[in-house]
N, C-alpha and C positions, 0 to 999 in steps of 0.2 A: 666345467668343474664337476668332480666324481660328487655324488650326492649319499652314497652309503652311511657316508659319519652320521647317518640321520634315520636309518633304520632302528636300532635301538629307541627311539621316538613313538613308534609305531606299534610297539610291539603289545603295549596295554591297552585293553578292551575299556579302561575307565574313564572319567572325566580326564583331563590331561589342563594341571597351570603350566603357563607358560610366562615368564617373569623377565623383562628385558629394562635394561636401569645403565645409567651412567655412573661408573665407582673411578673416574680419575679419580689421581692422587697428585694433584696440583697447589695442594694449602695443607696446612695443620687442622683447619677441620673437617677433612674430606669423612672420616669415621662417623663425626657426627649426623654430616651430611645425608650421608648413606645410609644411615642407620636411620635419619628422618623419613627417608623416602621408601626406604621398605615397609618400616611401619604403614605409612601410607597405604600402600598398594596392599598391604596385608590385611588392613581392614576394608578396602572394598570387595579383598575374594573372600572373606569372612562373610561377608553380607551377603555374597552369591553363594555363600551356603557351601561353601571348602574345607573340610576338616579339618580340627585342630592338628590332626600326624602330621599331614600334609604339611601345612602350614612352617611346623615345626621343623619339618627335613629341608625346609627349604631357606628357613631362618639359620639352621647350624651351618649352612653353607654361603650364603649371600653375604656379598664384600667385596668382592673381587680379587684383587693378589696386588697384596699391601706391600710389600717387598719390590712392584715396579711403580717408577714412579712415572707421572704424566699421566697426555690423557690415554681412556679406556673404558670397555664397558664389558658389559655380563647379562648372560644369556642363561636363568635356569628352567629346568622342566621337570616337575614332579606331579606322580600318582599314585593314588593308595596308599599314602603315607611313607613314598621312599621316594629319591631322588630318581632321575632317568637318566641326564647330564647335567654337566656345568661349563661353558666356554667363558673365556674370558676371549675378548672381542678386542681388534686392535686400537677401535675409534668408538665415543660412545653411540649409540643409536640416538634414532632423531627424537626421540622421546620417552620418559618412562610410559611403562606401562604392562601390568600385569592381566592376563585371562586366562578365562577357565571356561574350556571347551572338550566337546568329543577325540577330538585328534590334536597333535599340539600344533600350535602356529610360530614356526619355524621362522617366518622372513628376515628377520633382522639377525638372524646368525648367518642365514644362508649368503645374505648380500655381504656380508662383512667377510666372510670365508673367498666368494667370488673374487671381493678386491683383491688379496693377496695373490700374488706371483713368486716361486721358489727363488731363491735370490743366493748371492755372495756379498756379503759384507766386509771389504779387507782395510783394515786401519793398519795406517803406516806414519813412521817418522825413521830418523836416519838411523840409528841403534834396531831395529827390527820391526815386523809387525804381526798383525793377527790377521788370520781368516779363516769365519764362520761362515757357513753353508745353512741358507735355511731350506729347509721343505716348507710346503702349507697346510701350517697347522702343528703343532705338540702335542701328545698326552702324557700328562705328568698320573703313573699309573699309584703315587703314593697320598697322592690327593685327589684322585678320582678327577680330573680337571682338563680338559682342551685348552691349547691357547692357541686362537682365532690367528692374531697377529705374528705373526716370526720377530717383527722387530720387537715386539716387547722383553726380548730376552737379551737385548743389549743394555736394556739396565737391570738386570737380574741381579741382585746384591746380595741374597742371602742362601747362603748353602742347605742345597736338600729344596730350593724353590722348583719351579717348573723344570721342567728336560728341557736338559742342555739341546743345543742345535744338533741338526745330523751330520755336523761336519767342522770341526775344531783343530784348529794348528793355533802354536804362538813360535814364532822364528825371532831371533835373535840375531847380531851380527850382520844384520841386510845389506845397511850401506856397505860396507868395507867388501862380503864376498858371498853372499847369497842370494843375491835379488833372482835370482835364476830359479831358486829352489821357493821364493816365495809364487814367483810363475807357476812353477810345476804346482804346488799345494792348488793355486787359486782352479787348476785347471783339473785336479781331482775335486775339489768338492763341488765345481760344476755339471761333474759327472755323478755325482753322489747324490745330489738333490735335485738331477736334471734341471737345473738353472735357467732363467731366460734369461737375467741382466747381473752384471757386477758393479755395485760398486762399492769404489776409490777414496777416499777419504785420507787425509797426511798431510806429511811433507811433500811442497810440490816436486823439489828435486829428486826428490827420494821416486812418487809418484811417478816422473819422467821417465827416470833411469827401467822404472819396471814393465811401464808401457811398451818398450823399446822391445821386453825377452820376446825370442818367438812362441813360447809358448801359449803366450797371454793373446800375442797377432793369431795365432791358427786358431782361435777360442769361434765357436756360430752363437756368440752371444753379444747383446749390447753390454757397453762399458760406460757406467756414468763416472764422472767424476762429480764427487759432494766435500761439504765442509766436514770441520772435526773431524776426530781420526787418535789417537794415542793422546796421552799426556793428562790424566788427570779429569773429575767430572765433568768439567766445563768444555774439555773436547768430545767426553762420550755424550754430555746431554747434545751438543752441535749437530754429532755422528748421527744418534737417533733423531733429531728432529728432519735434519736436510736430507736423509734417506727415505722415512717417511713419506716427505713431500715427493721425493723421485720414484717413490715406489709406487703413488696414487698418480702420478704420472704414465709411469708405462702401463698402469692397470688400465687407466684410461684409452692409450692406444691399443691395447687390447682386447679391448670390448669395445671398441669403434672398429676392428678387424674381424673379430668374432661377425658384429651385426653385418658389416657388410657381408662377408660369407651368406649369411640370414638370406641378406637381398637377391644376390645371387639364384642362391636357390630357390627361395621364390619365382626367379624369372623362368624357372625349368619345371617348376608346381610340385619339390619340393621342400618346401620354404611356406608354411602354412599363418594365421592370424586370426583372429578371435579366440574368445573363452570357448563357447560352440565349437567352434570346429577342431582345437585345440582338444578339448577335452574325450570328441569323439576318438581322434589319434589315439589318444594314450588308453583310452580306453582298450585298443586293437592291438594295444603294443607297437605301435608305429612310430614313436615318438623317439629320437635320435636323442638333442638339446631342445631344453625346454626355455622358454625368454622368457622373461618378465621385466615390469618394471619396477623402482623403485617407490614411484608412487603409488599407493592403492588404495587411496583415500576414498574412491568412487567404485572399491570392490564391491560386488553383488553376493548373495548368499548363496549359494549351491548347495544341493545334498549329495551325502555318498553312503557306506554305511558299512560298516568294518567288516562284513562276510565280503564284500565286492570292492577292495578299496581303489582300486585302477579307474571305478565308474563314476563320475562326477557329472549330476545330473542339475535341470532345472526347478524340478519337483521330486516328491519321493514318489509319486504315482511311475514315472518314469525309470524307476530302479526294479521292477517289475516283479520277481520272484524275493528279492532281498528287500521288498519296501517296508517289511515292518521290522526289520532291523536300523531305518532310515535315519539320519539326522542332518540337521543345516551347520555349514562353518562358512565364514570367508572363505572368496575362490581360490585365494593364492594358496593358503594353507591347503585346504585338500589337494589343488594343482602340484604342489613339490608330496605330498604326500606319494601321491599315483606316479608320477614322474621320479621318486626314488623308488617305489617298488616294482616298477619299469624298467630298472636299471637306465635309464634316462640322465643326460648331464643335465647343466644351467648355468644359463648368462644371462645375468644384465641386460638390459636392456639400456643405451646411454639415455642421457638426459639433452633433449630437444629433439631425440625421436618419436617420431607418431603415430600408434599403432594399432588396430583397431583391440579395444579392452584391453590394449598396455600388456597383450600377451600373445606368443607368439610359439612359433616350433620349428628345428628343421629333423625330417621325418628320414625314416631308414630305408624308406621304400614308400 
């Protein structure tokens, strides 16, 4: 995964919150909810001594995007009293939690971004269907706002909400003398959002009939079939919920493909592991994809320090001419710090692999 969306992150010399919370929208008191839990979190970076601006920029924005329903989550980061971003996240993170550190700590956007794969969405029934094209990731430029998730925009219901997909047809007519042209459409927005998977959703016959075009058989992409499909919310909440799950599916095979890759190279000593040795890489610019894992419950503090930020060290005495610029963050956050300004990817790491400090590299040379 490209790591750029995250440069703008970097770019303040100041404290940097960093603000990660769950804003489903699965009951009538989700507003309350939400509005409980930031309070929350607002008065513990109060306590660590976070500006009332700050504070404020981060308040006129935090909610999520009330207009989708289900779950979800939100990722904000502000300094100096102005915002930096805002994602909205397709699944909520494993726990609130807001900080306030030197650089931001990025992890739970970055992992939520990882999951997504560009995709096709086509809903069918015998009268016509639809097919959206998602890329990963939106920015809706009218709300300053990322959305993390593509499928959050299949229940998009209010006009002027986040950007549309990059890729929108609605066909009519299917059954009777189109299924051909609903082929051809599926097969440009494949090519629009360089797609890895499609799916299917409908009428099975309807469904049938369009499996059959050649257009859809010459496609180098997998084709799920899912539920829901046309007809009404109860087909589109279906649509969103069984693509969802298909979608964390093929994520899954994908970062079980990625790692193996990993292994591979490894075996030819490209393929590096530990924090240590990991961070001397990147420090050299060596660093291809960077790994991590999801857990980093037993992450270590490291220094780095905003004149050198590629160098992530185990003391500041060790940052040499830059050490009294120095300061301590979690390894991952400085790790994707130096690893974006790196130009550097990032994968996952799956879960029940084991690796020394849960972080790992493959190198460019």
């Amino acid at each position: 995964m490209d790591l750029s969306f995250l440069r703008p992150l970097y770019e303040a010399t100041q404290p940097v919150v960093s603000v990660h919370l769950d804003t489903s929208r699965e009951d009538q008191d989700a507003d309350k909810r939400i509005e409980l839990v930031w309070n929350g979190l607002r008065k513990e970076l109060a306590e660590k001594g976070v500006d009332a601006a700050t504070l404020d920029a981060v308040s006129a924005a935090v909610g999520g995007s009330p207009e989708i329903v289900g779950p979800q989550g939100e990722s904000l980061y502000a300094a100096s009293g102005r915002l930096l971003a805002v994602h909205t996240l397709a699944a909520p993170p494993a726990a609130n939690r807001a900080v306030v550190g030197p650089v931001a700590d990025a992890l739970e956007t970055v992992l939520d971004r990882d999951r997504q794969l560009p995709h096709v969405v086509v809903a069918l029934d015998r009268q016509g269907g639809d097919v959206d094209g998602y890329a990963v990731g939106a920015f809706d430029a009218a709300r300053s706002r990322s959305f993390n998730g593509s499928t959050l925009h299949i229940t998009r219901v209010k006009a002027g909400g986040p950007s549309k997909a990059s890729y929108h047809r609605r066909t009519e007519n299917v059954w009777d003398s189109n299924t051909a042209g609903v082929a051809e459409e599926i097969a440009q927005a494949v090519a629009a959002v360089d797609a890895a998977v499609v799916f299917i959703g409908g009428d099975d016959k309807a469904t049938a009939v369009l499996r059959d075009q050649p257009a859809l058989s010459a496609l180098d992409v997998t084709i799920v079939d899912v539920s829901g499909g046309r007809g009404g919310e109860d087909a589109l909440a279906s649509l969103r919920k069984s693509v969802d799950e298909a979608l964390a599916q093929a994520s899954a095979r994908a970062h079980e493909e990625a790692f193996q890759r990993y292994m591979a190279a490894a075996g030819t000593g490209t393929g590096i592991s530990s924090i240590p040795t990991v961070t001397e890489a990147l420090a050299e610019g060596r660093v291809e994809t960077l790994l991590l894992s999801a857990d980093r419950s037993g992450d270590p503090m490291k220094w780095s320090s905003y004149e050198d930020a590629m160098r992530v060290t185990s003391s500041a005495e060790a940052l040499g001419s830059t050490a009294g610029d120095a300061f301590s963050m979690s390894a991952a956050a400085l790790l994707l710090r130096a690893a974006t300004l790196g130009e550097a990817g990032f994968t996952e790491i799956p879960a029940g692999h084991s690796i020394s400090d849960g972080c790992a590299a493959n190198l460019r040379y």
